[in-house]
N, C-alpha and C positions, 0 to 999 in steps of 0.2 A: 877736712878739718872742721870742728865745731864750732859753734859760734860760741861755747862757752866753755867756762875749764869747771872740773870735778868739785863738789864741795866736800874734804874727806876727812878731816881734822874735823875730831868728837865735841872737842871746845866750838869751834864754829857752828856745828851742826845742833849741841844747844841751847848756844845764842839763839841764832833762827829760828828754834823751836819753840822758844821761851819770851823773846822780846818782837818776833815775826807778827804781823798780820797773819789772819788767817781767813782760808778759804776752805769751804767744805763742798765735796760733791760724791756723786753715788759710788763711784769707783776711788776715790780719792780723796785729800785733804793736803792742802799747798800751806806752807806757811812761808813768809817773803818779807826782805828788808834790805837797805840800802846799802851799799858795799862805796866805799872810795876807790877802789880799784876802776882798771880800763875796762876790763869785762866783765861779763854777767860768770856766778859762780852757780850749779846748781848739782845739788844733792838728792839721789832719787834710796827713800828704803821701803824694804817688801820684808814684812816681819814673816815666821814661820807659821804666822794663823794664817797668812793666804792658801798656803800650801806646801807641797814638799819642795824641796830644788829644783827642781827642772820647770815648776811653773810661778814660783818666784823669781827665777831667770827670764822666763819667758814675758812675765808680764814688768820685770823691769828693759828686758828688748825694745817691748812695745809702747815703755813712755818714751825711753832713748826716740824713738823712732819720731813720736809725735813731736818731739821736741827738737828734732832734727829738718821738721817741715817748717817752722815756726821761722819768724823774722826775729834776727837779736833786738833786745829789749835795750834800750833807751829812756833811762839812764840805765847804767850797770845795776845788777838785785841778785841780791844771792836768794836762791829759793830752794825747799824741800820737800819734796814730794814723797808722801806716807802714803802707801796703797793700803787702801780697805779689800776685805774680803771679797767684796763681787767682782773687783779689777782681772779677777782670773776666769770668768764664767763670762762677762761682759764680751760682745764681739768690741774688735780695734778701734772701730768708729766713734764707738761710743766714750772710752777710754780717748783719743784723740781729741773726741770734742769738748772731752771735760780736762786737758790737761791747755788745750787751747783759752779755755774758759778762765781757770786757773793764771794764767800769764798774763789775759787781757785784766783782770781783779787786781792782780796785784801790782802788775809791769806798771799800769795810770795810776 
């Protein structure tokens, strides 16, 4: 089970996109703000300028994944993560370190 629930409602996602802090990094761009709920909500999109499906899946796998090593944040924050074009060419590491980056930016 994840430490967080889906952000999936369009209204929500942009709030977050519009009133969020923002974070920018070479693979990505975090926008994040406070939710009154018990968990954290996070929203992950991979537009079709990454690439075709199979590597827009692929590289939303691999924030799931980062974000699945991650400690739940404290207080609850609903965040959305917008993959940039190199997020598909980037090896995982670097992608993890920047979604890890992203969470410590906006989680404080």
């Amino acid at each position: 089970m994840r430490w967080y629930d889906p952000l999936r409602r369009q209204s929500e996602i942009a709030y977050v996109r519009r009133r969020g802090r923002q974070a920018r990094f070479a693979t990505l761009s975090a926008f994040g703000s406070e939710t009154q709920g018990r968990r954290s909500r996070i929203g992950i999109t991979v537009s079709g300028q990454v690439g075709g499906a199979v590597v827009r899946n692929r590289v939303r796998r691999r924030i799931r994944g980062a974000l699945d090593a991650q400690p739940p944040l404290r207080p609850p924050q609903r965040i959305l993560f917008v993959a940039r074009s190199p997020a598909a060419s980037e090896p995982y590491a670097r992608l993890a370190a920047d979604v890890e980056a992203a969470l410590a930016r906006l989680g404080a």
